[in-house]
C-alpha positions in Angstrom: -8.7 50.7 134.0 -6.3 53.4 132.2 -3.3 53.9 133.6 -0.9 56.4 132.4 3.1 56.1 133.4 4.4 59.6 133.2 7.7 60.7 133.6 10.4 63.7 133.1 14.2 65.2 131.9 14.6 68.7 133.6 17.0 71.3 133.7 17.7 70.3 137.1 16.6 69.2 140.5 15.7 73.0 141.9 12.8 74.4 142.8 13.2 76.8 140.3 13.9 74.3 137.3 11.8 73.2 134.3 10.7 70.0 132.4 12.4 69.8 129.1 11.2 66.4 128.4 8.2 64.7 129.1 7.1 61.2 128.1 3.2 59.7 129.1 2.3 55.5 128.4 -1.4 55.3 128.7 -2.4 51.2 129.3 -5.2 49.5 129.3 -5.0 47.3 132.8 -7.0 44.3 134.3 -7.9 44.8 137.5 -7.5 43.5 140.1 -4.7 41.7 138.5 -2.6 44.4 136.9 -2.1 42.6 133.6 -1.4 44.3 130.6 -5.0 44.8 128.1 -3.4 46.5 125.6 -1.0 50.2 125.1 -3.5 52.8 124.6 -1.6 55.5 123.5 2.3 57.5 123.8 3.6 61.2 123.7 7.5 62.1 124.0 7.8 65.7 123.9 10.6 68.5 124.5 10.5 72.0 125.2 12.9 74.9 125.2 13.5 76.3 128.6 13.8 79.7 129.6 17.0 79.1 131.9 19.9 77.1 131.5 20.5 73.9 131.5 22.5 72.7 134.9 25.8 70.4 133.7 25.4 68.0 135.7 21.1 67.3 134.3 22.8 67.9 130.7 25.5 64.8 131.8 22.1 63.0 133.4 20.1 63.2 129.7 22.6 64.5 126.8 19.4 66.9 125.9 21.1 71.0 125.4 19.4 73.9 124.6 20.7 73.9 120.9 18.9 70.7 120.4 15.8 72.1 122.2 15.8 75.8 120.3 12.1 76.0 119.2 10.6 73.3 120.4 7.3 73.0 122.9 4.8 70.4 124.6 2.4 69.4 122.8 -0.2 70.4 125.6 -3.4 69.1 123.7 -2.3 65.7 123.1 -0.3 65.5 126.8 -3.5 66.4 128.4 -6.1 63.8 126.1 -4.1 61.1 127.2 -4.0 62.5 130.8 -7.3 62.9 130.8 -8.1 59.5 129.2 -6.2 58.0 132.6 -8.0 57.0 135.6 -4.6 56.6 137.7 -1.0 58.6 137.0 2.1 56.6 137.8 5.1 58.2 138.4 8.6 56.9 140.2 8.9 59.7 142.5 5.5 61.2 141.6 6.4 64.8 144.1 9.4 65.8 141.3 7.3 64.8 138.2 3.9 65.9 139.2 5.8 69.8 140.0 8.1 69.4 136.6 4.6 68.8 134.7 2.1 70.9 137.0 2.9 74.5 134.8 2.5 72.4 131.5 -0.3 70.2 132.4 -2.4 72.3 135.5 -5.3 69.1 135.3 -2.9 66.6 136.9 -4.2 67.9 140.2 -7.4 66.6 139.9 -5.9 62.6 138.8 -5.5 60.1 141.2 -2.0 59.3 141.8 0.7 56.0 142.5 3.7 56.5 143.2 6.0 53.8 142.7 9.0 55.1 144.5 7.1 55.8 148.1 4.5 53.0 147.5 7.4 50.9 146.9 5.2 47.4 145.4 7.9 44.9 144.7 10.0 42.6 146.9 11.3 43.3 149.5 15.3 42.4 150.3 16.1 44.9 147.1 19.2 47.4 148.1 17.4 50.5 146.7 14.6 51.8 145.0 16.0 52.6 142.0 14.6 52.0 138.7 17.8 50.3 137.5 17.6 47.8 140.8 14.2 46.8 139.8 15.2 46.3 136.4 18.0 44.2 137.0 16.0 42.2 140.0 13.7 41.0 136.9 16.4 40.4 134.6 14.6 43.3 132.3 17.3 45.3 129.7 16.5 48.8 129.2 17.1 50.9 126.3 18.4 54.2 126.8 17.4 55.6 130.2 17.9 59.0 129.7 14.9 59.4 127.9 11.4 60.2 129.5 8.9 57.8 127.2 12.0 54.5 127.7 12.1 55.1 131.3 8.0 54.9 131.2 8.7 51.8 129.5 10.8 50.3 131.8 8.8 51.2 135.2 5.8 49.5 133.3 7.7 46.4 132.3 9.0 46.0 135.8 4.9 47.0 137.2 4.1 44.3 134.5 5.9 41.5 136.1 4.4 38.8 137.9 4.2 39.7 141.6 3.8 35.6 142.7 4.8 32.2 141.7 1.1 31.7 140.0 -1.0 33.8 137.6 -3.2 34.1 140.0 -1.4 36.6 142.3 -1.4 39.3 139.7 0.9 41.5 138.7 3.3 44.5 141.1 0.9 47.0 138.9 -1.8 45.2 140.2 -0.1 45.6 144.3 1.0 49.1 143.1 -2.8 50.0 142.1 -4.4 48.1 145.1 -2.5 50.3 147.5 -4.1 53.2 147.5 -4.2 57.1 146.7 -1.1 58.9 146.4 -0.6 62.6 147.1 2.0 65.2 145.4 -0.6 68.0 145.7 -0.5 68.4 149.3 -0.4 71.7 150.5 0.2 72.9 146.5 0.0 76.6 147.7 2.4 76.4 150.4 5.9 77.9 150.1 8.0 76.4 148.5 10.8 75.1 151.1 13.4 72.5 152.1 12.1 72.6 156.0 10.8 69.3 157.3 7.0 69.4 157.7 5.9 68.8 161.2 4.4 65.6 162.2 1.0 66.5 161.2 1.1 68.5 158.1 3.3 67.9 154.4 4.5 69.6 151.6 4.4 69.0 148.3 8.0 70.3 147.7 9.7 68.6 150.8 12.2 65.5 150.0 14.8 64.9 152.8 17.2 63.7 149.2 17.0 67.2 147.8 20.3 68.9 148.4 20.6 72.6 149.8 21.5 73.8 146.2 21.5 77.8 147.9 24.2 76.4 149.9 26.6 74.2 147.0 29.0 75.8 144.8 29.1 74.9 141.0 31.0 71.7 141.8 29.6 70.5 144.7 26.3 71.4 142.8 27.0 69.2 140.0 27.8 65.9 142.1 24.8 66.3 144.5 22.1 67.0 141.4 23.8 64.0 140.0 23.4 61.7 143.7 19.7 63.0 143.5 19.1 61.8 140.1 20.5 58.9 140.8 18.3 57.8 143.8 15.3 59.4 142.0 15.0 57.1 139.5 17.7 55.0 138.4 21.6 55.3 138.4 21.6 56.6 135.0 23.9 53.7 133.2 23.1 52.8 129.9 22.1 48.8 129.2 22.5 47.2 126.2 20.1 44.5 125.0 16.7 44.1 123.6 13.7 46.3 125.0 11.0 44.3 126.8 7.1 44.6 125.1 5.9 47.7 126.5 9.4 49.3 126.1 10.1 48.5 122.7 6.8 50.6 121.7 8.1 53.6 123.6 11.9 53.1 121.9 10.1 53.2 118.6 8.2 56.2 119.5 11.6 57.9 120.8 13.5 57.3 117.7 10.6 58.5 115.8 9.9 62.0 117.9 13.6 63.3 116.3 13.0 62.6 112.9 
């Protein structure tokens, strides 16, 4: 099975905001065991956005609009390694698959896992972010403000061994087992911060999302940075070597400025 992690820098957390980074690690896995066949294939792209870039994303990622003058997504080569997937895996798949959906419209036909709602490791961990998981597996991460690393580092952690024994697989393996995930539900619906009711959902609706109408530049600024946190990791850089899958996605990201 192909399996590609995919994952996002935006100008913010807004409905209104845009990806301005976007990084895709297509694997080859075993299945049922989720162990690692071989990395089939990277991309690491920016874009320039047409809006601003919030300060509090820019203090999230370090990526400004002078650095991103010019550039674009290289939408052929996002989509033949999309394409080449059988599964998408995302950490928080709702926020990435709506950052990439304008860039990358075939995404709504994949079958998605989300690692963040289909939570597969142990439980006892005091959050779901990325850097929890991370440091639960004694893993080191490069730099995590980067879209292809943090790709890495969710598929090192996926890549660990989910018993005491080979023969209980891998968390990809639980992750991949668990079913179909959804961030296209309701894809037409409006766009709004309103709880669902019991039987419907929306796409757009995460009770972590701040009412950014409501916040002023400040008070912005600390709850986009609360919501990246939770999304994905707290943000912190580790120092340390890169684990297999990541160091091939930190030589790719050193590479893509150069």
């Amino acid at each position: 099975m192909y399996v590609a992690i995919v994952d996002t820098e935006t100008t913010g957390v807004a409905e209104s905001d845009e990806a301005i980074s976007a990084g895709i690690l297509l694997l080859e896995i075993e299945t049922p065991t989720g162990r690692l066949i071989r990395s089939a294939g990277h991309y690491l792209g920016y874009r320039e956005p047409q809006k601003a870039i919030h300060p509090a994303a820019a203090r999230v990622h370090g990526l400004s609009r002078e650095q991103l003058s010019g550039r674009a997504f290289d939408v052929y080569e996002m989509e033949r390694l999309i394409e080449a997937a059988d599964v998408l895996v995302a950490h928080n798949a709702k926020f990435d698959a709506r950052m990439l959906l304008p860039h990358v419209p075939m995404i709504v036909e994949k079958k998605w896992r989300c690692s963040w709602q289909q939570f597969p490791w142990p439980d006892g961990l005091p959050n779901k972010k990325l850097d929890t998981v991370c440091a639960h597996f004694d893993l080191e991460r490069g730099n995590p403000h980067n879209a292809l690393l943090d790709c890495g580092a969710l598929g090192d952690c996926l890549l660990v061994q989910s018993g005491e024994t080979e023969q209980g697989g891998t968390y990809f393996g639980k992750l991949l087992s668990s079913g179909d995930y959804g961030p296209f539900l309701e894809v037409n619906a409006p766009r709004t911060r309103a709880k669902p009711s019991n039987d419907e959902s929306s796409q757009f609706y995460n009770p972590a999302w701040p009412d950014f109408a409501r916040l002023d530049e400040e008070n912005w600024a600390d709850a986009a940075h609360r919501y990246e946190r939770e999304r994905t990791d707290e943000r912190w850089v580790r120092l340390g070597t890169v684990c297999a899958v990541s160091a091939i996605a930190l030589v790719a990201a050193i590479l893509s400025f150069h």
